[in-house]
C-alpha positions, 0 to 999 in steps of 0.5 A: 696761562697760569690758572692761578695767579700769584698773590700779592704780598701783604705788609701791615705797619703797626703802630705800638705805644711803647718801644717796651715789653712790660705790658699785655699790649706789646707782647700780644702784639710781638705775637701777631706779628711773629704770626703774620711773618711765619704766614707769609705777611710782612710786617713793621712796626712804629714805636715812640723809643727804642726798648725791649719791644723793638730788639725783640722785633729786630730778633724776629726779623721785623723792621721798626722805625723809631718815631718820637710821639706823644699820647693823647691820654694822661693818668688824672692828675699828670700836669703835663700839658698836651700842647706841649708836644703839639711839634712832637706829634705834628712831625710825628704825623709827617713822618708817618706819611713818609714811611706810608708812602715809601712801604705802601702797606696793605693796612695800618693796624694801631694797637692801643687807644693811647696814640691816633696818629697811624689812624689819621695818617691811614685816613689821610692816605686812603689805607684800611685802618685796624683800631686794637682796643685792649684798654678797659673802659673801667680805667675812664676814671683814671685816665684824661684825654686830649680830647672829650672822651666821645670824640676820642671813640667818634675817631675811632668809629670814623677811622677804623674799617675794623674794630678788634677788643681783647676780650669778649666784655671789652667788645659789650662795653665798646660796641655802643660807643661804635655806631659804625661798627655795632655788632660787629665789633670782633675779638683778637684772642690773645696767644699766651704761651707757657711761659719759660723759666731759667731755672731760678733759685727762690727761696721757699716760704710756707703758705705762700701767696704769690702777686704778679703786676705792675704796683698800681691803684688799678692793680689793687695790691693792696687788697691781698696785703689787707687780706694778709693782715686779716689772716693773721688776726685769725692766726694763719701766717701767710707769706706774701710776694708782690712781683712788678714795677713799683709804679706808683711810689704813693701807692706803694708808699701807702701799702709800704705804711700799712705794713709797717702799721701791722707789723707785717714786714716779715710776711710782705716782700716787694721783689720788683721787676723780674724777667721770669715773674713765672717763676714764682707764680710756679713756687706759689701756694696760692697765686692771686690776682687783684685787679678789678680793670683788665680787659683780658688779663695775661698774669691770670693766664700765665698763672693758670699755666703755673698748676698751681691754685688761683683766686682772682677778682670777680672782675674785667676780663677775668671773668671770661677766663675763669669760672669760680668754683672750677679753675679759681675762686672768685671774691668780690672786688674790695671784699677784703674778709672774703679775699681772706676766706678764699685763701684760707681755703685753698691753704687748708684744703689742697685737694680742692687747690690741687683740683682748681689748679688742673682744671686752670691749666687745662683750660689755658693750654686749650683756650690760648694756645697758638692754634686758638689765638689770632684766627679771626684777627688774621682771617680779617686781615687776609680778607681785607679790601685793598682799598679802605672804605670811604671814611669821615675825615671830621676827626682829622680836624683835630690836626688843626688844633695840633697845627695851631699849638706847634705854630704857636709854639713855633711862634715862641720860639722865634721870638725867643731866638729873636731876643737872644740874637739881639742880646748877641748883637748888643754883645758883639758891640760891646766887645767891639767898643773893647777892641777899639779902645785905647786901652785894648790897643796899649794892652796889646803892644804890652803883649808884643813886647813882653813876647819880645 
């Protein structure tokens, strides 16, 4: 008899918000499962669409079913009414169902608070669930949900035999809305590697300061284009480079005015998307980041592999990255003098920016490196119960309100349909009534003879 007997192999079925890799969310999860597969795991994943995210995944040999769904958040002010997609998500739910039931996965694992539907397709299905929260609580203000915002975490306390965060003050912020899983709520270090650069050709500008992200109000980019303004008052010319999507066309609208105000088109430039944002975070005099809302922070990391310096903002998960004084300088989020002054200072003192600059990559090479990231997410994993524990399916009840939108939906549409066969039907008769007419008939012995 073998002493030892062969283990079985786990699958886990992720469920990603997005079918893209322009955020932190989906790259930190190409990496775990990149991970899981080189340990032996297999994995597949679930996206909206197809993107960058899922030919990556394909690269790597993981397989992706493509299920069209729709968020239960919206940015505040989106007119777009969620029981609008009630059929969208209420087939994407029975979809769900279907590849659970034909992969038999050892766990569903939802990367991001924007979707629940992995989490109630696990429940249904009496599977281990893994809720991944990677949203800062700080963007409450900015975002709506489906639901009120204590049942939104009410569904992930009920539905999740384990809570991961991306960072250690994500985890304070959600264990008290957890009462489930208070004080047990568990950190996925994110593995953030050096990034590669194709050698890029950019042009070189003196004292340049170098801003990679998304061009949004949470990443506040505008806060280091005032700080330029104010350089410029007290007679330093900084040269500034915003690098990412220009999102949110008011705020970049607004900045774009600011500049134009004073007379800053000659020191600002937006340069987009860019494959290699790393390439000029390498070029850069000062790297700066300005966001007071990330949960962890990946351009603060990649930044840091730049060696070169970093003010950041006293904010979000920055903190748990960076010590200020020691591998950046902080300024208080908002305080556009003291952005400024920080950035003075490394321009004018490059032992101090070298120093930072270092210690920065040191620590980011130690802290994020793939022998450091994911241990306790896939020790987790490799400990987990085949079964789920027993959970309250209360929240589950929110498939009868989507239920109820797509039959009412469904209910308009038969209508409509209704109508229009009726409207056909009159149609046809009329037409009808043409064929049988005398004139129709006279037309068409016209027709005959002319053809002869």
């Amino acid at each position: 008899m073998n002493a030892t007997a062969k283990q079985p192999v786990r699958r886990w079925l992720f469920l990603s918000h997005t079918g893209d890799l322009f955020g932190g969310a989906e790259r930190s999860l190409l990496e775990i499962v990149t991970d899981l597969k080189a340990r032996g795991h297999e994995c597949m994943v679930i996206t909206p669409a197809q993107g960058t995210l899922t030919a990556a995944l394909k690269k790597h040999g993981v397989r992706v079913h493509v299920v069209h769904f729709d968020w239960w958040l919206r940015g505040r002010g989106d007119k777009d009414d969620f029981d609008n997609h009630a059929a969208d998500n209420a087939a994407a739910v029975r979809s769900m169902l279907k590849i659970v039931g034909s992969y038999e996965p050892t766990g569903c694992i939802t990367n991001t608070l924007a979707a629940p539907w992995l989490a109630y397709v696990a429940a249904m299905c009496s599977i281990p669930h893994i809720w991944i929260v990677r949203e800062s609580l700080d963007q409450e203000k900015e975002l709506m949900f489906r639901l009120p915002f204590a049942d939104v975490w009410q569904t992930v306390d009920l539905l999740s035999t384990e809570v991961f965060c991306n960072s250690k003050i994500l985890c304070e912020s959600v264990e008290p809305l957890l009462p489930h899983h208070r004080k047990s709520v568990k950190i996925v270090t994110p593995f953030v590697n050096k990034p590669a650069t194709g050698g890029e050709k950019i042009p070189q500008k003196d004292s340049l300061l170098v801003a990679v992200g998304q061009i949004k109000p949470t990443k506040s980019q505008f806060e280091v284009v005032k700080a330029v303004n104010e350089l410029k008052n007290r007679g330093l010319e900084a040269n500034l480079v915003l690098v990412g999507d220009t999102e949110d066309k008011e705020y970049v609208a607004g900045i774009k005015k600011f500049i134009s105000s004073n007379g800053l088109g000659s020191q600002v430039e937006f340069v987009g998307h860019q494959p290699s944002p790393y390439a000029y975070n390498r070029i850069a005099d000062v790297n700066i980041v300005t966001s007071n809302t990330e949960s962890f922070g990946r351009v603060t990391v990649e930044a840091m592999y730049s060696r070169r310096p970093l003010v950041a903002s006293a904010a979000g998960g920055t903190l748990q990255i960076v010590e200020d004084g020691k591998t950046a300088l902080l300024y208080e989020p908002g305080n556009i003098k003291q952005l400024a002054d920080k950035i003075e200072a490394l321009l004018n003192d490059k032992g101090l920016a070298d120093r930072l600059a270092e210690a920065a990559y040191r620590k980011a090479a130690k802290d994020f490196s793939r022998e450091a990231a994911h241990r306790e997410f896939i020790s987790c994993l490799e400990s987990l119960p085949s079964e789920s524990r027993e959970v309250n399916l209360a929240p589950l009840r929110d498939l009868l309100s989507i239920d109820k939108a797509m039959r009412t939906e469904n209910d308009r549409l038969h209508q409509r349909s209704e109508l229009l066969e009726e409207r056909l039907g009159h149609a046809n008769k009329e037409l009808q009534d043409i064929y049988d007419s005398r004139a129709w008939k006279m037309v068409n012995r016209y027709r005959k003879f002319k053809r002869g």
